[in-house]
C-alpha positions as CSV (number, residue, x, y, z in Angstrom):
1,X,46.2,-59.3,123.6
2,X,43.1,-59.0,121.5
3,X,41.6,-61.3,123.1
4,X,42.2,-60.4,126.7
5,X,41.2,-57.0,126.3
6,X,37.6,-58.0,124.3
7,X,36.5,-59.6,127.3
8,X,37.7,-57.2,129.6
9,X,35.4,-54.7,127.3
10,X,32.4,-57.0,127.4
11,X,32.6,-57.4,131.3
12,X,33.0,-53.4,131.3
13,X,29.7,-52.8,128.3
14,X,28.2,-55.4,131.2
15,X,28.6,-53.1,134.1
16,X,27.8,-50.2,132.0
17,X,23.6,-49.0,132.7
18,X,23.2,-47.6,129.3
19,X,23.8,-51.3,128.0
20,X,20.8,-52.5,130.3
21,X,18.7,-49.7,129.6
22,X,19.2,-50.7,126.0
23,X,18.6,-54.4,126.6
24,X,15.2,-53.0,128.6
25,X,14.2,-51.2,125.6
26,X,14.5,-53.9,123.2
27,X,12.7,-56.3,125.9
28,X,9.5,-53.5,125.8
29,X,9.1,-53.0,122.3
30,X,9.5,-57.2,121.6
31,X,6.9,-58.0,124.2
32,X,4.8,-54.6,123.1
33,X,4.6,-55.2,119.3
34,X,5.1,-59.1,118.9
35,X,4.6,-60.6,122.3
36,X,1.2,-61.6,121.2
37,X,2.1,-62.4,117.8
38,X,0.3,-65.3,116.2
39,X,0.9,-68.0,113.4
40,X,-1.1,-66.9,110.0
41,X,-3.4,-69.9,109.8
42,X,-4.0,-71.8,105.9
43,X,-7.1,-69.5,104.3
44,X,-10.6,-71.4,103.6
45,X,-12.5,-70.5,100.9
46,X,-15.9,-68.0,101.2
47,X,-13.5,-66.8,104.8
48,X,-14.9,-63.6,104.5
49,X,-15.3,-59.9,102.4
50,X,-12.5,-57.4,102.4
51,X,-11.2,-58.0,105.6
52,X,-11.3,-61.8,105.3
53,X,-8.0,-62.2,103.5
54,X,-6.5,-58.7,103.8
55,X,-5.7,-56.3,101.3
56,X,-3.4,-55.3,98.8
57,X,-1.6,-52.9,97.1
58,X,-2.8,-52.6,93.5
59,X,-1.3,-51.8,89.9
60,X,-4.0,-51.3,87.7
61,X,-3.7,-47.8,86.6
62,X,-8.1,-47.1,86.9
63,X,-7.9,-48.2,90.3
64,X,-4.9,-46.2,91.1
65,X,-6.3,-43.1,89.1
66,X,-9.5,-43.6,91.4
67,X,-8.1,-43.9,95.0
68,X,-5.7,-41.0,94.1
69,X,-8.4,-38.5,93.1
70,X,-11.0,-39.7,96.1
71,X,-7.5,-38.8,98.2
72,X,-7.3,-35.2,95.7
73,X,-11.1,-34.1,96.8
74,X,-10.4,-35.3,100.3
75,X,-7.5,-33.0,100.8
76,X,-8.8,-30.3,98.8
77,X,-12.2,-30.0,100.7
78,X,-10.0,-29.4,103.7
79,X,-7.9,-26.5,102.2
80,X,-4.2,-28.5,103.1
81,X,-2.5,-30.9,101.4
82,X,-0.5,-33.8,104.1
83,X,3.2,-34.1,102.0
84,X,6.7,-35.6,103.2
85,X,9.1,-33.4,101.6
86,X,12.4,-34.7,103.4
87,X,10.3,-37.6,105.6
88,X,9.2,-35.5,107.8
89,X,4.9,-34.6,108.2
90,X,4.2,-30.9,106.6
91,X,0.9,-29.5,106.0
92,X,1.2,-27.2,103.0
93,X,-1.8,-24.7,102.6
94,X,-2.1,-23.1,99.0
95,X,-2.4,-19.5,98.2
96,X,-4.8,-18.2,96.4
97,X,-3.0,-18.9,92.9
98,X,-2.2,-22.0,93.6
99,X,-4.9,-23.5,95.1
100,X,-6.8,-21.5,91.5
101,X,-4.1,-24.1,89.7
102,X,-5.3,-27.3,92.1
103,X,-9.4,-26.8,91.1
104,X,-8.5,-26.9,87.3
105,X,-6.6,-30.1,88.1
106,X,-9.1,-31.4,89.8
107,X,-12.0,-30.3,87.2
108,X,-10.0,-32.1,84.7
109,X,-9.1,-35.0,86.1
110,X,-12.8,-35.1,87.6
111,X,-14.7,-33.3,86.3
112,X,-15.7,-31.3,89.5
113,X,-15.7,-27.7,88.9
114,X,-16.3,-26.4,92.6
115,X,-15.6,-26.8,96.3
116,X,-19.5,-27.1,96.9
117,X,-19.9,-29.9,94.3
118,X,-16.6,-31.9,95.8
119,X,-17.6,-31.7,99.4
120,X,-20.9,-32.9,97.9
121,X,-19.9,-35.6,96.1
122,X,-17.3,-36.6,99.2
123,X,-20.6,-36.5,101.6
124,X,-22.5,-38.9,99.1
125,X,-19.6,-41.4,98.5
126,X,-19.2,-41.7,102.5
127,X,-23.5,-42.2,103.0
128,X,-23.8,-45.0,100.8
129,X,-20.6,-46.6,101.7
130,X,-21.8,-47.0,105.1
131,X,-24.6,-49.0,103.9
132,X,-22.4,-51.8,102.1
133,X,-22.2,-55.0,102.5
134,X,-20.5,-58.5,101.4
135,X,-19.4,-57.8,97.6
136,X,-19.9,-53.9,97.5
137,X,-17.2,-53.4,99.9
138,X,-15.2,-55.0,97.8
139,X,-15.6,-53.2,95.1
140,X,-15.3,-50.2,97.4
141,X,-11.7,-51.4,98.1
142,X,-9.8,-50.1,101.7
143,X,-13.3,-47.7,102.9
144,X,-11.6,-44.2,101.5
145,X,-13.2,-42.1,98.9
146,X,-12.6,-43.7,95.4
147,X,-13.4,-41.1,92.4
148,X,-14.4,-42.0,88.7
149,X,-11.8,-40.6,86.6
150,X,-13.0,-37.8,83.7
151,X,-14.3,-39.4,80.7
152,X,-11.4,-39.3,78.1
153,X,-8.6,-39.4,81.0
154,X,-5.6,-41.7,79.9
155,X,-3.2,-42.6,82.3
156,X,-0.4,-41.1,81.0
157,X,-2.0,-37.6,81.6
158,X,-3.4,-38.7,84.6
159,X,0.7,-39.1,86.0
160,X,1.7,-35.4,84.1
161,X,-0.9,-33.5,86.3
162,X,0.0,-35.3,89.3
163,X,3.4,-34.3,88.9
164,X,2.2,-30.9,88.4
165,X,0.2,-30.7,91.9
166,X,3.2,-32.4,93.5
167,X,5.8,-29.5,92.5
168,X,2.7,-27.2,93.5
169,X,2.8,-28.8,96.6
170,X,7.0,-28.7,97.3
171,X,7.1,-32.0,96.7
172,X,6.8,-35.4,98.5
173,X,3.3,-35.5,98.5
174,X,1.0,-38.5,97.8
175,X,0.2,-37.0,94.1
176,X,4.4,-38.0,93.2
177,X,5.6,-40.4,90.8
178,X,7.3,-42.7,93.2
179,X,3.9,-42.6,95.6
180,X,1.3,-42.8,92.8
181,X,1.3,-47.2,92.2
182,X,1.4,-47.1,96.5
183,X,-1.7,-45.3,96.8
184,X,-4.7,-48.0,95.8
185,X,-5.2,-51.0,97.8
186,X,-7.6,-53.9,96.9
187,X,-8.9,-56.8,98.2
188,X,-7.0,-59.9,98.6
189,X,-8.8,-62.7,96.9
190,X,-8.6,-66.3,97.8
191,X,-6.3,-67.5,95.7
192,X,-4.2,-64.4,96.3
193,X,-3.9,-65.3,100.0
194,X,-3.3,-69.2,99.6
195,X,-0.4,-67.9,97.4
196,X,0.7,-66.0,99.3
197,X,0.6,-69.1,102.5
198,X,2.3,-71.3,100.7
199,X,5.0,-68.9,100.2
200,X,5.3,-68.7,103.5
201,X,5.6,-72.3,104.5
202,X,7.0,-73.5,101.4
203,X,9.6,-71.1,100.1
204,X,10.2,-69.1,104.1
205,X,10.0,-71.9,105.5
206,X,7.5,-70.4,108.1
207,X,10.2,-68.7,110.4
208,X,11.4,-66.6,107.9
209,X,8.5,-64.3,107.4
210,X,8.3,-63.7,111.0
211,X,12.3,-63.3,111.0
212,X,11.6,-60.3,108.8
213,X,9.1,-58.6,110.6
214,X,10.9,-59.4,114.0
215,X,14.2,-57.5,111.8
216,X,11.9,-55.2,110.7
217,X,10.7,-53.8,114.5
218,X,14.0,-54.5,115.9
219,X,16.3,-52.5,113.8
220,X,14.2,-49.4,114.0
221,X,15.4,-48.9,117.8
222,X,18.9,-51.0,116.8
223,X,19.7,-47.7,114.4
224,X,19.5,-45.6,117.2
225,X,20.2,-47.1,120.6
226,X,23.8,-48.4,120.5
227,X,25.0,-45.0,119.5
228,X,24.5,-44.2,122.8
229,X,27.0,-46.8,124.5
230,X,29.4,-46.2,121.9
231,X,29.3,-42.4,122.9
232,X,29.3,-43.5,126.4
233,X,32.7,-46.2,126.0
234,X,34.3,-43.2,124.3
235,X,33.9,-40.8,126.9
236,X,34.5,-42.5,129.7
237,X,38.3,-42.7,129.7
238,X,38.0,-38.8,130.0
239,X,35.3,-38.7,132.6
240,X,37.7,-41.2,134.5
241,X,41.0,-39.3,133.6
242,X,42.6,-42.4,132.6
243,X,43.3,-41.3,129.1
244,X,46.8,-40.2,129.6
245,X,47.6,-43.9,131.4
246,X,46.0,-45.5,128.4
247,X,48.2,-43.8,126.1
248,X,51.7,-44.7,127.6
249,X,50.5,-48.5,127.2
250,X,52.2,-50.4,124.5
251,X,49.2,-52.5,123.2
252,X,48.2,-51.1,119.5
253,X,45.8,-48.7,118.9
254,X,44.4,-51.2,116.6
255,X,43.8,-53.9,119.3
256,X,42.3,-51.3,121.5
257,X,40.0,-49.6,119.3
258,X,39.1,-53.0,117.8
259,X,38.1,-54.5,121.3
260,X,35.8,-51.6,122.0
261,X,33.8,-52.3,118.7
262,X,33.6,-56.1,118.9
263,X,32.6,-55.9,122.4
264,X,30.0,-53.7,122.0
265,X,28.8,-55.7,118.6
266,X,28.6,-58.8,120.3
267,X,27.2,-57.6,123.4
268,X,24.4,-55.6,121.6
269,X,23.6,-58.8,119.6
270,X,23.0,-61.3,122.1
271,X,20.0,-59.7,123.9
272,X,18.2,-60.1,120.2
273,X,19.7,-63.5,119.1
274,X,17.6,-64.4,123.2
275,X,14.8,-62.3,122.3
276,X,14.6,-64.3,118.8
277,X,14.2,-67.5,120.5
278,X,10.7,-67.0,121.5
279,X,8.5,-66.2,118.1
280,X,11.3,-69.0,116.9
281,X,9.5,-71.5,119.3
282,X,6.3,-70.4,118.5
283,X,6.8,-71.2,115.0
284,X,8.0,-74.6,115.7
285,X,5.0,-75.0,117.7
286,X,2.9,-74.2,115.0
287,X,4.8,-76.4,112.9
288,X,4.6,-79.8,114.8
289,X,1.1,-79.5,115.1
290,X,0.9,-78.4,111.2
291,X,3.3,-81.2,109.8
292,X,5.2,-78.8,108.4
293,X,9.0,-78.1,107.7
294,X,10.5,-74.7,109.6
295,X,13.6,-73.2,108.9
296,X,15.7,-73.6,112.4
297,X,18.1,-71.0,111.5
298,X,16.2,-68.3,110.1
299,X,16.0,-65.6,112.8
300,X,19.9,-66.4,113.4
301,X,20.2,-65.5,109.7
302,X,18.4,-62.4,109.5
303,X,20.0,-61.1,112.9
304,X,23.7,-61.4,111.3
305,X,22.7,-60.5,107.9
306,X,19.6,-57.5,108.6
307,X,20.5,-56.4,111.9
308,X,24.3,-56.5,112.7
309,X,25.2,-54.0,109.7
310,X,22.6,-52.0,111.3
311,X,24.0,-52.3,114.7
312,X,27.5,-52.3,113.3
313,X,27.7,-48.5,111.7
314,X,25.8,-47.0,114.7
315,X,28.4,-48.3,117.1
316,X,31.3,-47.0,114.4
317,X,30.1,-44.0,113.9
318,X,29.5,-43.3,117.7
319,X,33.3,-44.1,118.1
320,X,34.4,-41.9,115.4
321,X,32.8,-38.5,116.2
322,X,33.4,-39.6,119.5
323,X,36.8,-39.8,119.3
324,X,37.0,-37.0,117.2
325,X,35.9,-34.0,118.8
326,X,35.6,-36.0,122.3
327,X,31.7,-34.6,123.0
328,X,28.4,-36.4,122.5
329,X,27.9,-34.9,118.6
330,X,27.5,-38.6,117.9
331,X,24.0,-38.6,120.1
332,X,22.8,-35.7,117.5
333,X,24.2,-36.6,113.8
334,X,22.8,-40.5,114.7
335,X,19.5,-39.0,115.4
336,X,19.1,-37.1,112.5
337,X,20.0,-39.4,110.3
338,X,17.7,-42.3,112.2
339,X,14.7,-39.6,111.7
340,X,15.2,-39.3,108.8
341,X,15.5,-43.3,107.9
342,X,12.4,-44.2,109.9
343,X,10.2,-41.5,107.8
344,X,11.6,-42.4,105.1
345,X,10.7,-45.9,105.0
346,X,6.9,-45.3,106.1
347,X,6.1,-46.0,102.5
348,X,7.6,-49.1,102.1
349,X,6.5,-50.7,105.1
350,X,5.3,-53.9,102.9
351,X,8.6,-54.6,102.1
352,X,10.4,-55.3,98.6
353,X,11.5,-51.6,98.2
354,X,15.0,-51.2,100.5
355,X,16.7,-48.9,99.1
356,X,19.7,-47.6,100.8
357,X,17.7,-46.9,104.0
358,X,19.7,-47.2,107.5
359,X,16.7,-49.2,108.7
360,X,14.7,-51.6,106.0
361,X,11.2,-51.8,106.4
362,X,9.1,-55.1,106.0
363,X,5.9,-55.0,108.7
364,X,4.9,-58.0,108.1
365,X,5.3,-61.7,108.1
366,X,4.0,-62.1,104.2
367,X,5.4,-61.0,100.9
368,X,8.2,-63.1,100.5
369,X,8.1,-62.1,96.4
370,X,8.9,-58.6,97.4
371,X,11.6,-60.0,99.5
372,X,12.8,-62.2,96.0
373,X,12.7,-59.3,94.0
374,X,14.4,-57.0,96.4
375,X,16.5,-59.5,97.9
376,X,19.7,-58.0,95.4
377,X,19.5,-54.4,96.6
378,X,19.1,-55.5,100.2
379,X,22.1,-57.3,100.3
380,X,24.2,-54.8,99.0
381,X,22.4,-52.0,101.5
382,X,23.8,-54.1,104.2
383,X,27.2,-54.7,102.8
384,X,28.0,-51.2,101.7
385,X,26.7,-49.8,105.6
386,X,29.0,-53.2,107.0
387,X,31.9,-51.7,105.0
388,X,31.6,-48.0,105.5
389,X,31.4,-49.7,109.9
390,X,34.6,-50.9,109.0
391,X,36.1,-47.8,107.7
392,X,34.9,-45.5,110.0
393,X,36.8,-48.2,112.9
394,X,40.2,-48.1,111.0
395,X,39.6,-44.3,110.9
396,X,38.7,-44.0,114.9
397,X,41.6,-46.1,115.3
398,X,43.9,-43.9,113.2
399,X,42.7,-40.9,114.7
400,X,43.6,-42.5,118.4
401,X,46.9,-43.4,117.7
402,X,47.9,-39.7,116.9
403,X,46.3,-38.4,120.2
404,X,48.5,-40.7,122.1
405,X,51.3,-39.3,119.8
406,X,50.3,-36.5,121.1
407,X,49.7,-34.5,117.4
408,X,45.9,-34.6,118.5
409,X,44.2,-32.4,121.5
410,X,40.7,-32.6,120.9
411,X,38.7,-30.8,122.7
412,X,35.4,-30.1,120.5
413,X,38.2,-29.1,118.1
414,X,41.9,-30.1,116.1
415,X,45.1,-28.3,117.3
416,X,48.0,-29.1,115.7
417,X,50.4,-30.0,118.4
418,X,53.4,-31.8,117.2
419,X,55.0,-32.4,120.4
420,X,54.9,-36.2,121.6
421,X,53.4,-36.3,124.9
422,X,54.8,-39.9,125.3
């Protein structure tokens, strides 16, 4: 019975037009942001100055201590502060106390006493960087204004005023503890970047680096779109009035409930196991001609294990509030919660930091030590949101079989209403 009913649910999910819009979607954004997408060639020595190799984030505390202050005058001379309180953009403008509070910061960490000597000292920094070349750019590191650190400054201090101007600020600003090692980047050296290479070929395999970063741009529209067919699968029965002929049926709630959801997981995932065939044929390409081995299975891989528990709660929770309050509240709780995952992450686009996020980040085809590192609290993000799909399933499943008992009239709310309509 199972069985019969899953594939009548995938021919229905293929006559459905929010399942093609969402297959469109997915189409636009692969060929928008890695249609073009290239293989990383091997690095030559003397390849070039800052931009020849790419950058990096760095971890030595006077280089972090420099970038962040160059970022402290920046803000500062324009009289607002950029912060991400709950990941969304707020500009925060001082009062007058506060912004009192923010110069002695800045004089001691500094040791710039005024707005007129900071805007100068921003205006010099920005002239004679636009006369580097070769080496000094280097040592300029990304092109934003760097700051020499007060004579005496230790680190240490350095993080307890920060965390001052953060709780000045409200808080999830740049000048945090969890921001401050994110905020200076450096040049990639030579050996840094053929490091980095042979991770890629030797230890990714090639095809997994640009598995991750085709996970990483697919599962930002994958936590949102699906909720949409699952909201539209649960209404339909309603729209259709066949709801009360569905409930006199003696199949299991179980078997119904469970045919919607694997319908819709399967149905969502072959559009990007397709779309994962092209950059995988690109890499073999590259491959043949490099002499190099490439991991055939590593896009299949990362779809099952980075995407489907992605794909897999959106569709479950869709069901649930769905099926129980019978509106579209799905449509709204999803996109909250997929704002606030997508914000959220813009600081660990790099990868190696995953959190709990609905949607991990990793923009790019490189880092495969951050991966390593992070590789244990990835796994169990995506097994605790596969297991909490699950749940919410047996619950939308539970919740079913009492309306067709009839102890269930939802309509936007519960009624108790003990009388069996069968």
């Amino acid at each position: 019975m199972l069985g019969q009913l899953f594939i009548k649910e995938c021919r229905q999910t293929a006559k459905s037009l929010i399942f093609w819009l969402t297959v469109l979607i997915l189409i636009f954004v692969f060929t928008s942001q890695l249609g073009e997408m290239e293989i990383k060639t091997e690095p030559k020595p003397g390849q070039g100055s800052y931009e020849g190799y790419g950058h990096q984030v760095s971890d030595d505390p006077e280089m972090i201590m420099k970038s962040v202050l160059g970022q402290l005058i920046e803000e500062y001379c324009r009289r607002n502060y950029t912060t991400y309180p709950i990941g969304f953009y707020k500009r925060v403008t001082p009062n007058q106390q506060e912004e009192q509070r923010i110069g002695e910061i800045l004089k001691e960490t500094t040791g710039i006493g005024s707005r007129d000597e900071a805007d100068r000292v921003r205006e010099e920094w920005y002239s004679a960087f636009n006369t580097m070349t070769g080496d000094a750019i280097e040592t300029a590191y990304s092109g934003s204004l760097t700051v020499e650190p007060a004579v005496g400054l230790t680190y240490d201090h350095f993080i307890e005023l920060m965390d001052e101007l953060d709780g000045i600020l409200g808080g999830g600003s740049k000048y945090s503890k969890q921001y401050l090692g994110k905020n200076a980047e450096v040049p990639l050296t030579y050996e840094d970047a053929s490091r980095a290479y042979q991770n890629l070929i030797e230890k990714d395999r090639l095809a997994g680096g640009y598995a991750r970063m085709f996970s990483d741009y697919m599962g930002i529209f994958l936590g949102m779109l699906p909720v949409f067919l699952a909201v539209t699968r649960g209404l339909r029965d309603r729209r259709t009035r066949m709801q009360e002929l569905i409930y006199t049926r003696k199949c299991a709630s179980v078997t119904i409930i469970a045919s919607r959801y694997l319908s819709m997981l399967v149905m969502l995932t072959l559009p990007v196991l397709a779309l994962s065939v092209i950059p995988l044929s690109k890499c073999i390409r590259y491959a043949n001609t490099a002499g190099i081995a490439v991991d055939m299975l590593a896009f299949a891989k990362y779809t099952f294990g980075w995407l489907l528990p992605t794909i897999m709660i959106t569709v479950a929770l869709g069901m649930f509030l769905t099926e129980l309050t019978d509106t579209a509240a799905a449509v709204l709780v999803q996109g909250a919660w997929w704002f606030i995952s997508i914000f959220a992450g813009v600081k660990n686009l790099k990868g190696g930091q995953y959190g709990w996020s609905l949607i991990p980040r990793h923009n790019t085809e490189m880092n495969w030590q951050g991966f390593h590192e992070g590789f244990a609290q990835l796994a169990a993000n995506r097994v605790l949101y596969a297991a909490a799909a699950l749940l919410l399933v047996v619950l939308t499943a539970y919740i079913y079989s009492q309306k067709r008992k009839g102890r269930l009239d939802i309509r936007g709310k519960i009624l108790a209403n003990r009388k069996s309509k069968s």
